[in-house]
N, C-alpha and C positions, 0 to 999 in steps of 0.2 A: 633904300627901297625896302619897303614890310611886303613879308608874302603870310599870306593866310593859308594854313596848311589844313586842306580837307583830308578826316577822317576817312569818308566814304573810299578815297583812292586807294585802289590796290598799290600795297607797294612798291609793286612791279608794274604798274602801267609807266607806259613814257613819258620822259619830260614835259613833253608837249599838252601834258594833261592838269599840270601844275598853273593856278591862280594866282595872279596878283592882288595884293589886299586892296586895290579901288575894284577887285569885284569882274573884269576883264578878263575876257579868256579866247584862247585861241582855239579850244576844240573843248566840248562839252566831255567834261570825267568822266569815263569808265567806271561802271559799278559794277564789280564783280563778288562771287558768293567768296566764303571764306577758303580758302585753301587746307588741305588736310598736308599735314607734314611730310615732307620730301621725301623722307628716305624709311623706312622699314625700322633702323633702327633706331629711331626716337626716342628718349628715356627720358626717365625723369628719375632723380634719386632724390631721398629725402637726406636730412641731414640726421644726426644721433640726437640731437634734439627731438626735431619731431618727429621723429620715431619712439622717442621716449611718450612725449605729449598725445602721439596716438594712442602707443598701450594705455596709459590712463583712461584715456576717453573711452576706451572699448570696455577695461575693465569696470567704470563706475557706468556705462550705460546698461552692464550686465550686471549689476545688481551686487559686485566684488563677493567680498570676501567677511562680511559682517555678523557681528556676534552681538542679535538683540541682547541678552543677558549681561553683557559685556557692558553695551551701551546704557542701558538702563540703570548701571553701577555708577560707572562714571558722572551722569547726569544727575545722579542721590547725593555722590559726592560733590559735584561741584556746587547743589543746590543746597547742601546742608552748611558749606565751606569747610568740608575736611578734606577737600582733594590737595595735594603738595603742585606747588607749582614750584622747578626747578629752572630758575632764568637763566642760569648759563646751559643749561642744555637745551632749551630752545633757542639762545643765541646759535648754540655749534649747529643747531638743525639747521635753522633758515640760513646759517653761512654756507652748512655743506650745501639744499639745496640751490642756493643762488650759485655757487661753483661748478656742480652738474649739470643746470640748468643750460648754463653757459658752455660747457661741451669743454672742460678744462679737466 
């Protein structure tokens, strides 16, 4: 036997309210509005991940911590090609952050 599981059902209305997939029913669904959580103390915790991924977000939507002068070195360098590019320490970067990232 397939039963069609309507969305619109509160999850707590009765058995009786539940459809069989030819579409049959013994009492037309209850629609009800969404329910606000049960009890007062309801939480939500984030993990040290996203909590890390939020400071970011806040800090690059506020404009961080950037040194035009700085940047405009960098990009003479790498547009001239005298900036060093050192591949094992961007390998250890992207390994440590793949390691933090992960919450390790």
């Amino acid at each position: 036997m397939n039963i069609k599981i309507d969305p619109t059902i509160s999850r707590t209305s009765p058995v009786s309210n539940v459809r069989a997939h030819t579409g049959a029913s013994t009492q037309t669904p209850t629609r009800t509005a969404p329910q606000q959580p049960s009890t007062p103390g309801d939480a939500l915790r984030l993990t040290a991940a996203a909590q890390r991924l939020q400071g970011l977000q806040q800090a690059l939507a506020s404009g961080g911590n950037s040194d035009p002068q700085r940047i405009a070195g960098l990009r003479a360098a790498i547009d001239n090609g005298s900036y060093p590019i050192d591949a094992s320490r961007i390998a250890a970067r992207l390994a440590r952050f793949e390691w933090e990232f992960q919450g390790r």
